[in-house]
N, C-alpha and C positions, 0 to 999 in steps of 0.2 A: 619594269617587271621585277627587278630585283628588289625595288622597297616593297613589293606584297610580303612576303616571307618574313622581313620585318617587321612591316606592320603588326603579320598576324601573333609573332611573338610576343610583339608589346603587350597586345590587345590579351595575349591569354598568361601574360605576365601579371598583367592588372586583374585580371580574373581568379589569377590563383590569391594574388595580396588580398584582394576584397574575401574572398572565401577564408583565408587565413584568419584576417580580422574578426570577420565573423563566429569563426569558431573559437577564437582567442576569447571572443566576444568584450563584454562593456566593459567601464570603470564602476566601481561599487557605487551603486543606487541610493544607501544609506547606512546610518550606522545602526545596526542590529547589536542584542546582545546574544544571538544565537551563531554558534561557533561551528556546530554540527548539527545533521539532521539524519534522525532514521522514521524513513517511509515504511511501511509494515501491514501488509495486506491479508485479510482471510476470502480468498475467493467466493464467491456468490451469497456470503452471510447477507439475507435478509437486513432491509432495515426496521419492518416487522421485529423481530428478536432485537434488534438493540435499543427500538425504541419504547416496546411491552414487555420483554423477555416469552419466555414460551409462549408458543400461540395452542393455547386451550381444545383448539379444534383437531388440534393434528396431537392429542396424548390418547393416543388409542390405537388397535393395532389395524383396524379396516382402513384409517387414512394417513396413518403416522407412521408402519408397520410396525410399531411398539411390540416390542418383546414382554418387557417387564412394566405394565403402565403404574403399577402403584409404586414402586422400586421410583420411576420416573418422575412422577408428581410428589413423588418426597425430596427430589432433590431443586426441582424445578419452577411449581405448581406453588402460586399466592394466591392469595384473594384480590389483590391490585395488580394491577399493569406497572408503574412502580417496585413494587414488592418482587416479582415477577423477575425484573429488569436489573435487579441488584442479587437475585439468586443466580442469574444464567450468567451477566458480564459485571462486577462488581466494582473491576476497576475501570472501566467506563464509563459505568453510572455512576459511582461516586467520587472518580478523579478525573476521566476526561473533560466528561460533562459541568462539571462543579466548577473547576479551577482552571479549565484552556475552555474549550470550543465543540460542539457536536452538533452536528448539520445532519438535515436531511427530515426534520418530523415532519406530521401533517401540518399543513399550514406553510412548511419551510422547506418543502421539498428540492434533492437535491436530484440531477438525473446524470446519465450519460446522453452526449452529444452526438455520437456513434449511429448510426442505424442500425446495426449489428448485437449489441444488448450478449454479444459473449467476449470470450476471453482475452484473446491475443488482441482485440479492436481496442476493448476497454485498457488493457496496459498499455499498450498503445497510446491510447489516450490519455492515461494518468501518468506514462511518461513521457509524452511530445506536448501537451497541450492543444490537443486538435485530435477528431476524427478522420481518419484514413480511408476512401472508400475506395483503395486499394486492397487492403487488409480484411479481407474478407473470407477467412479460415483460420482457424487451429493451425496448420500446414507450419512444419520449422522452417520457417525461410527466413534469412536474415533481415532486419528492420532498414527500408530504404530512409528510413527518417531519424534524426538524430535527436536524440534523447535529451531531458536537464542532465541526466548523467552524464554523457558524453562530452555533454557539452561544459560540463564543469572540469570533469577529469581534463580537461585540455588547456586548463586553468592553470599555470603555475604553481598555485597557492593550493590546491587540490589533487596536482597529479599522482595516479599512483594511492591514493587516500579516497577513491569512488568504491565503492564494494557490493555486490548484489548475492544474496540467497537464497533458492527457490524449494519449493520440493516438486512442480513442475519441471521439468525437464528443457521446457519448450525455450524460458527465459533470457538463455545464451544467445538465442537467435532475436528474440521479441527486443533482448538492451545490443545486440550487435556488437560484444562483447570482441570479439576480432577488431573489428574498426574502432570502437571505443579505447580500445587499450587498457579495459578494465576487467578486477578480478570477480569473476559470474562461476559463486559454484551452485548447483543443480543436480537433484535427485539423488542426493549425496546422503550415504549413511557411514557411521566410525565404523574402523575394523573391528571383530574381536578384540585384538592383544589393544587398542587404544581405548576401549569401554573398559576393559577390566579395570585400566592404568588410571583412567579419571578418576580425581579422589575429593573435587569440589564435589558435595552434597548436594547445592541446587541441580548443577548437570546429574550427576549422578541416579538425580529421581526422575530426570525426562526420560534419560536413553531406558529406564526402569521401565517407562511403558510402551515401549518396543514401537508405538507410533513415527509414520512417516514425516509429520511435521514436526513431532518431537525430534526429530534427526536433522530436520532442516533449522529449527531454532538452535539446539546445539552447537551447532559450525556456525550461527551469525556469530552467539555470545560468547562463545570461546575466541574470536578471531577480534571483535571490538576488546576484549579484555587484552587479546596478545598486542593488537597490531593499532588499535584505536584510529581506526579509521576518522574520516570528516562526513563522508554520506555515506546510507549503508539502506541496501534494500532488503527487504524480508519478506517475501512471498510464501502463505503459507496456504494448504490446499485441498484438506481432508473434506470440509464444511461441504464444497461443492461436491466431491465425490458420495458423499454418504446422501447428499437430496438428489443425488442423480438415481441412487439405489434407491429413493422411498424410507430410507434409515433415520425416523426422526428424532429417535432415542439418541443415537451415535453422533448426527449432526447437531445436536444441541452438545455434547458432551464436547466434540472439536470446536464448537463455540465457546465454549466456556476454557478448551484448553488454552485459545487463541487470544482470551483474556487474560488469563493464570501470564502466558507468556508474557504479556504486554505490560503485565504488571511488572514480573521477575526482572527485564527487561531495564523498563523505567527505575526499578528501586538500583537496580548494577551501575547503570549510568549516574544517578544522582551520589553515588559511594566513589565515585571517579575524578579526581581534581580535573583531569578531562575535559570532562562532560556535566560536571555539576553546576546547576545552575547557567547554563551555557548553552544546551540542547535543546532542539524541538522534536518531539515525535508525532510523526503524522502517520495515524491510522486510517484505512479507506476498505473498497473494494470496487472488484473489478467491472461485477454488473449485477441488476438485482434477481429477483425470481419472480413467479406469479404469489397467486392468494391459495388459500385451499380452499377446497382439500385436496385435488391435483393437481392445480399448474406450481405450488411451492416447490414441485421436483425437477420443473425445468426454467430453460428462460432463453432467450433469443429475437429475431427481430416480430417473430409471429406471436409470441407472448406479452400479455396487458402485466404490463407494472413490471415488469422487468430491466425496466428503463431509471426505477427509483433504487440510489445507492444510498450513501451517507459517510461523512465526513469527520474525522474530529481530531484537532490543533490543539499541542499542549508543548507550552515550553515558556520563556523569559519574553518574551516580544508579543505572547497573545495575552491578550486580558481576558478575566474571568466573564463567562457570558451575564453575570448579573439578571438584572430585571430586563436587558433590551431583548428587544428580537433578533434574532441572528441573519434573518435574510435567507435571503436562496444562496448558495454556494453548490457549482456542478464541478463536476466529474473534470473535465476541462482548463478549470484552476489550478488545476495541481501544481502544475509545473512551476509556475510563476509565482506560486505563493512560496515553495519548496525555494528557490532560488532569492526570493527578496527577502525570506528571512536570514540567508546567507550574506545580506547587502548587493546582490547582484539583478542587475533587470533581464530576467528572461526574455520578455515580450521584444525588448528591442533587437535584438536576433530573430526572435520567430513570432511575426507577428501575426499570426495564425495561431496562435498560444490564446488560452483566455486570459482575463486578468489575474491579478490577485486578488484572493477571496478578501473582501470587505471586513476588518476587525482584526486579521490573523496574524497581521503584522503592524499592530497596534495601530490602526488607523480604519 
């Protein structure tokens, strides 16, 4: 009777090392030249817009609620879909696209794996590598699943150097920021006295436009500049709220901010002995929307084509997409592409994870 008690220590002695292991997780998978990575998200942006720019159908104010339509197609409005697509996301179409990777057109469709086609499912899933059909609400509840964050930050080589920035709020709870041991700020805006104080030009003209994800970019790039992180999330979240109103004027313009960013973003890093030449940025989102002229305003598991996201890889380890085809790459990859460009194998820790997308890590 007295070796039960022992037994059962061993047995949950071996349980904690195996879990240990696990979250310590692997030895580097390969030699990358990518050092750091920032994941950076615009909630519900259309692959529609990244892949045409403005959709022609919604510049008007009966399905677009366009305020100012001609104001609009001056700044928007091509004669190409091309043309179009370099007015609204510029540096997307002519840097993501051109020189890394962008997933998702017709033909290349990318989706979520999720039944759910909204929010907290899809991060979720672009942080775990796998759909949860537990996670089946908005609800702040802490993530029972553990993240590539998490699970890096537990890294050695990482710890303390994981970082997340929302303008959702929810974030803290979706990366489990308590358990993770990682720094998650969320719904965060500067003081007064520290906006007067900033005297960098480029911040200077975001907090200029009083936008909420202008406040959330602000505190990513001011904290990469301080503190140079090695991962760094950037959640950003106007997009989805303005096609929730019907605003297609304003959701193109937070489209287009959330490019400006990406740009601003990418040129800081590559002026960084850091991060130059050294970095990948992976831009995504979380679920997609319907078509118009009304389902563009919402999206979920009862919505057609809210299931289509898109993708796009730029850094030292992706090759330019040239003439090939890029393949399907889902919503699901994330993780494991995120982490193999670090040299590390996600999958073999969570093999519930998808793979890594095909080309992104030069292979």
């Amino acid at each position: 009777m007295k070796l039960k008690p022992i037994r059962l220590a061993v047995a949950l002695a071996a349980l904690a090392m195996a879990a240990d292991q696990a979250r310590a997780g692997d030895a580097p998978s390969s030699k990358t030249k990518t050092r750091n990575v920032v994941v950076m998200m615009s909630d519900g942006l259309r692959w529609q817009e990244v892949f045409t720019g403005a959709d022609q159908a919604l510049l008007n104010e009966k399905d677009g609620g366009v305020k100012d339509v001609a104001a609009l197609k001056a700044k928007y409005d091509r004669d190409t879909p091309q043309a179009r697509r370099e007015a609204l996301l510029p540096f997307v179409t002519d840097v993501i696209a051109k020189q890394g990777r962008l997933h998702g057109d017709v033909g290349e469709e990318s989706v979520v794996t999720n039944a759910m086609k909204f929010s907290y499912p899809g991060y979720n899933e672009v942080f775990t590598g796998f759909g949860d059909p537990r996670i089946d609400s908005n609800d702040k509840i802490p993530n029972p699943n553990v993240t590539v964050f998490e699970w890096l930050n537990a890294k050695p080589e990482f710890q303390g150097k994981v970082v997340g920035f929302g303008t959702w709020d929810a974030f803290p709870f979706i990366l489990n920021a308590e358990r993770a041991g990682m720094k998650v700020v969320a719904g965060w805006k500067p003081s007064p006295e520290e906006a007067v104080a900033e005297t960098d030009p480029d911040l200077r003209r975001i907090l200029d436009r009083k936008h909420r994800d202008g406040y959330t970019f602000y505190a990513a790039l001011k904290h990469i500049k301080a503190e140079k992180p090695r991962v760094t999330f950037i959640g950003l979240g106007e997009t989805d709220g303005y096609a929730h109103g019907g605003k297609y004027d304003q959701y193109l313009d937070a489209a287009h901010s959330f490019d400006e960013y990406a740009g601003q973003l990418w040129k800081t890093l590559q002026a960084m002995p850091e991060y130059k030449d050294q970095t990948t940025l992976i831009v995504t989102v979380d679920h997609g929307r319907g078509d118009a002229p009304v389902g563009w305003k919402n999206h979920g598991a009862k919505v057609d084509g809210a299931e289509r996201i898109w993708i796009g890889v730029l850094g030292p380890d992706t090759p330019a997409k040239g003439d090939a085809s890029l393949g399907h790459a889902n919503q699901n990859q994330i993780a494991a592409t995120l982490a193999a460009l670090l040299g590390h194998d996600y999958n073999a820790y969570q093999p519930k994870a998808g793979p890594v997308i095909p080309g992104a890590v030069g292979r």
